[in-house]
N, C-alpha and C positions, 0 to 999 in steps of 0.2 A: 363655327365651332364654339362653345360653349366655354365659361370662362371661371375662376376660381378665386376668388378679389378674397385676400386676406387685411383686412384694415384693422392697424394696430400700432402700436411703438417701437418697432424692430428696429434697432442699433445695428447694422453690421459690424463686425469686428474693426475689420480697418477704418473705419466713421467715428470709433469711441471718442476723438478729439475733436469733433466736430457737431456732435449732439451730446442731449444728455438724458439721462434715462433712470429706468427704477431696473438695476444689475438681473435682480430674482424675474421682473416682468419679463426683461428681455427673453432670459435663460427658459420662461416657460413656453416664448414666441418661437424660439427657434427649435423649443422640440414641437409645437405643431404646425412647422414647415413640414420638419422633418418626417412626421405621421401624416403628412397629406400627400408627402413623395412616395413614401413607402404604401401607399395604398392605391397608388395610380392618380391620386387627383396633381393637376399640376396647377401651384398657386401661383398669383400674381400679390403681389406682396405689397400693400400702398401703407407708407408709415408716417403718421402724426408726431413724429420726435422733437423736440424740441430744439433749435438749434445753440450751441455753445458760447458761439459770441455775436453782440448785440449787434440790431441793424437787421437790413432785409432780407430774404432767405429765398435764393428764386427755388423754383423746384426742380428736383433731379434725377435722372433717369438712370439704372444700372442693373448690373446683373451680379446674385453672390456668386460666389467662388462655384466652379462648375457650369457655370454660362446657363443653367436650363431655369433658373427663378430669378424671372424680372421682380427692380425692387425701385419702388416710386416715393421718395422722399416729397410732399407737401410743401408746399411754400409758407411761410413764418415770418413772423418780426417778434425779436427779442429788445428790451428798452424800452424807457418810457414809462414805468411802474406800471398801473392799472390801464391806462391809457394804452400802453403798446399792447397786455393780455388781452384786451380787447378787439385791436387788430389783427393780432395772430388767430385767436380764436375765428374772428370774422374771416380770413383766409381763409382758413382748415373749412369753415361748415360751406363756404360757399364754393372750393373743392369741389369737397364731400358731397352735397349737392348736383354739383354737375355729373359726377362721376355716376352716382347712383340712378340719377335719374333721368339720364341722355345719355349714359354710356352702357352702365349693367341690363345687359338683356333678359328676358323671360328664361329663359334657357340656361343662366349663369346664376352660381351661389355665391352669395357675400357670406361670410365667416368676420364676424365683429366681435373686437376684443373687449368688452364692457369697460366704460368710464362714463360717469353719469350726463355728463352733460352733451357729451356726443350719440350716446343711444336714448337721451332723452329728445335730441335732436333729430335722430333718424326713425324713432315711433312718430314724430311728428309730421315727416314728409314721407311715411311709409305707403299710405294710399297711394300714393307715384309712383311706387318702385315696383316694376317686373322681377326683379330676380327672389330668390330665395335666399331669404336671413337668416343666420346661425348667429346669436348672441351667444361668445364665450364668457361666461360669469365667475371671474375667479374671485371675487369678495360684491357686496353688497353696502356700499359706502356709506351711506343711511346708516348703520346701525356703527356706529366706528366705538374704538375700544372704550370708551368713555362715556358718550351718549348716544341716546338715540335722535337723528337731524330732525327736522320737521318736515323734511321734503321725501323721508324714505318711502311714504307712502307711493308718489308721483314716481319717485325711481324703480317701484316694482313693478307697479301700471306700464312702465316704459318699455323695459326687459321683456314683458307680459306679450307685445304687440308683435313680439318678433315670430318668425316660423317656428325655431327650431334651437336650443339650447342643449349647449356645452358647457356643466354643474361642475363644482369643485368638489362639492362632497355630495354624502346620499340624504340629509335632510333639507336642502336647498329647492328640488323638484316637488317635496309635498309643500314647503312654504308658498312656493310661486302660484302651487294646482294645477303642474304641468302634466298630460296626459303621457301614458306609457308607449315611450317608439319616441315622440320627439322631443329627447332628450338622451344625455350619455354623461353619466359620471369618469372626468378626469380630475385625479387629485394632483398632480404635478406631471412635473419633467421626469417621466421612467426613463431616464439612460443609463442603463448598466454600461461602465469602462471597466477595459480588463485588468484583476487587479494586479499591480505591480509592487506591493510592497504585503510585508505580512505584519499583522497585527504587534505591537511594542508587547515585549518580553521583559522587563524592568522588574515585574512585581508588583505594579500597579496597575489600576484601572482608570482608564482614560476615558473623561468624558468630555463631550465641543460641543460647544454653542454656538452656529454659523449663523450669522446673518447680521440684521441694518445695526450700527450704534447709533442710536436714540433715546429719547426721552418715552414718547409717544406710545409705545408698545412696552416699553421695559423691559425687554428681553434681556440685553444684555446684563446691566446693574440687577436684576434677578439673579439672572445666574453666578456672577461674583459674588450675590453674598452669600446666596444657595452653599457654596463650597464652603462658607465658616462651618456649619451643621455636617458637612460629609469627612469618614472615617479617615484617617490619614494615610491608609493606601490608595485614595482616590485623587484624581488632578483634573482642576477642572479648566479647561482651554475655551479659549472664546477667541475668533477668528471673524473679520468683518468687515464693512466700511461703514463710513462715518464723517460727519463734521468734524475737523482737530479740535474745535470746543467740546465736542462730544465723547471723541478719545481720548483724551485729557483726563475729561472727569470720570469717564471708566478706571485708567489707570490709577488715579485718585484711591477711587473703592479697591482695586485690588491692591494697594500699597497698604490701606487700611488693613484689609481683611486679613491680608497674609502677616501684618507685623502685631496683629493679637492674636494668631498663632502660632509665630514663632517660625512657619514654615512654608515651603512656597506650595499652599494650595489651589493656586487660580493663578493662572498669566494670560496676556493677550499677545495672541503671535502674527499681529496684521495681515491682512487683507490678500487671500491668495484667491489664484485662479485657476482653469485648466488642469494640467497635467500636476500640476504641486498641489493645486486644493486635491484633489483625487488620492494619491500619494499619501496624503497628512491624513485625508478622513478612514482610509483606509489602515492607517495606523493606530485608530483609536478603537474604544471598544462599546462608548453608549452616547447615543447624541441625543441633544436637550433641545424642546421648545418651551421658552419659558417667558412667551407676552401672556397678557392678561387673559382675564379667563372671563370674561363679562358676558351673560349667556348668548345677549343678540349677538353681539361680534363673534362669536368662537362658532354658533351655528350657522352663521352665511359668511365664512369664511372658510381659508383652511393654512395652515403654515408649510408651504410648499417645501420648508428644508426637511420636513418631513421623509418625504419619497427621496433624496436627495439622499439622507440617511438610507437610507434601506438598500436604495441602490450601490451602499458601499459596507453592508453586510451589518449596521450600527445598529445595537437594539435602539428602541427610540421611548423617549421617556417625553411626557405631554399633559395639556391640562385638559380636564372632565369635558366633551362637550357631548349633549345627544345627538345631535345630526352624525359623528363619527366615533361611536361608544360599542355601539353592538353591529358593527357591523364586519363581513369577511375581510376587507384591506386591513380592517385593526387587529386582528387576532396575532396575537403577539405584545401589542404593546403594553408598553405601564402608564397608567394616566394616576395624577394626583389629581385631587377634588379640592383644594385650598390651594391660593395663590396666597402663598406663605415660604418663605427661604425653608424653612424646616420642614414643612410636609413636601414643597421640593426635594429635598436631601435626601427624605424618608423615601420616596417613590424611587430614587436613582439606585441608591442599597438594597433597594429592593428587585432591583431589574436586573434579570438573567443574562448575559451572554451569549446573543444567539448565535450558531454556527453560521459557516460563509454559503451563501445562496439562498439562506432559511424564507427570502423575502421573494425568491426572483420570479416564482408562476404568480405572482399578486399582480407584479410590474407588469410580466408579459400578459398577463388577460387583462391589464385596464389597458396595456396599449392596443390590444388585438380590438379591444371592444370601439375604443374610440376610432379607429383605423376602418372597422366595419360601419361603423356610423356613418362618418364623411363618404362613405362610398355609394349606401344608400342616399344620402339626400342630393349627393350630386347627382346621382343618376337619376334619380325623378323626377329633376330638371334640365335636365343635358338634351340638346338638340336630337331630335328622331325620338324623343321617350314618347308613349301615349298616354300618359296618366295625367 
């Protein structure tokens, strides 16, 4: 029988104190368990997590919630500054190694979550491997908000080697020179929840900025000072996680921002999950991505709270990139072209209201499409295929 090897970063819920993770990475792993169940493929699910606290990590065997997705936690060592990264890493590839190359059969798909040094790892002992590789590409590291690395070249070579790609957005597959059929644009996690609250009736317009507090992106200190510039029926919410050095000096800029006008324009309302994050975003009325706009990073990339937004009825306000400018997923949006608080401001004022569901046949045909993907390529490798 023929097998489904998902290799990634999956946190399960009940684990969150025991590894540690990128929140967004996870949230877009577990919707492509979840698109591999609903399509018939059933995964097996091997996670690269990092573990929480220091010392050796044997490896763990378990099943999520539901008993039918086994889920294979890697063996780690945390400690020891560069010296321990060195041995964890060396675990994981030699893992990784085993698994791909004495375990996954001709007849079995690997589904790989992109990180550079592990699919630059796995383009390199790819001649070994019998199964069929699916590199999922949600960013292209090489090109990060700031520069461009010197190795991105070698990291698209890597990605390049594999069978078959899972894109973030629609200019990614011409960058790569990926042929038509293998490949499938996913732009995030489409899960529509049912909505449970109705949009705030105040009088104002509510707009959230969901995601990391950091430096590195500047999403968040964008969008607090973005709200000095917007009209005083607007409020601008910014919701996340973060280092407490990092939250700190956010709260910093909105104490600023709000006591030169006198009013509270911007607050931060910590770090929700679940059924409350759902609830809150559903109570707003325009959601913001507001990291850098630097053209490599914005076109091999894509800001996953995007679909996130949509799936909760938010018009969604964003910055210029060509890889997602003209294409059907954006119809609707409002993009600014300056990464500027004020043409920020300018573009949110300017952003319609869109009715509840206005988004949701976008969601359902990029989940249908990726959903028909994985069906085809498992099946052109599944025991008894003649192709």
């Amino acid at each position: 029988m023929s097998r489904t090897y998902y290799i990634c970063w999956y946190i399960a819920d009940e684990d969150g104190d025991t590894f540690r993770g990128n929140v967004t990475g996870v949230l877009k792993m577990k919707y492509v368990i979840g698109q591999m169940q609903a399509s018939g493929v059933s995964p097996y699910v091997v996670s690269l997590a990092q573990p929480a606290r220091k010392g050796f990590f044997r490896s763990r065997r378990k099943h999520l919630p539901g008993g039918h997705v086994p889920l294979l936690y890697l063996a780690g060592f945390k400690g020891w500054g560069r010296l321990g990264r060195i041995i964890n890493n060396g675990l994981k590839l030699a893992e990784l190694f085993c698994l791909l190359v004495f375990g996954a059969k001709k007849s079995d798909t690997v589904v790989l979550y992109h990180n550079y040094p592990q699919t630059r790892f796995v383009a390199a002992i790819k001649r070994w491997i019998r199964a069929n590789v699916i590199v999922e590409v949600e960013e292209l590291y090489g090109y990060s908000p700031t520069a461009d690395r010197p190795w991105v070249g070698k990291e698209i070579r890597a990605v390049r080697r594999m069978d078959a790609f899972i894109c973030v957005n629609e200019g990614m597959p011409k960058l790569l020179g990926l042929q038509e059929g293998s490949y499938v644009v996913s732009y995030g996690a489409g899960v529509i929840p049912p909505r449970t609250v109705a949009r705030r009736t105040d009088g104002k317009i509510h707009v959230v900025y969901a995601g990391t507090i950091e430096a590195y992106k500047q999403g968040a200190s964008t969008a607090a000072e973005a709200a000095r510039y917007l009209a005083d029926n607007y409020v601008m919410h910014i919701i996340g996680f973060g280092e407490a050095a990092q939250i700190g000096l956010l709260k910093q800029k909105i104490d600023e921002v709000n006591t030169s006008l006198n009013r509270q324009a911007v607050c931060y309302d910590g770090r929700l999950s679940g059924e409350e994050l759902d609830a809150y975003l559903f109570g707003c009325h325009i959601g913001l991505s507001s990291n850098v706009m630097r053209p490599h990073f914005a076109n091999n990339s894509f800001p996953s709270k995007v679909v996130t937004y949509m799936c909760h009825d938010l018009s969604v306000v964003l910055g210029y990139a060509e890889a997602f400018y003209d294409v059907p997923m954006s119809e609707g949006w409002t993009f600014y072209h300056e990464f500027m608080p004020k043409q920020i401001a300018a573009a949110i004022m300017s952003a319609p209201v869109v009715p509840e569901g206005y988004y949701h046949d976008r969601i359902h045909a990029m989940n249908q499409a990726l959903r028909q993907f994985l069906q085809r390529q498992v099946a052109k490798h599944s025991d008894g295929c003649s192709c």
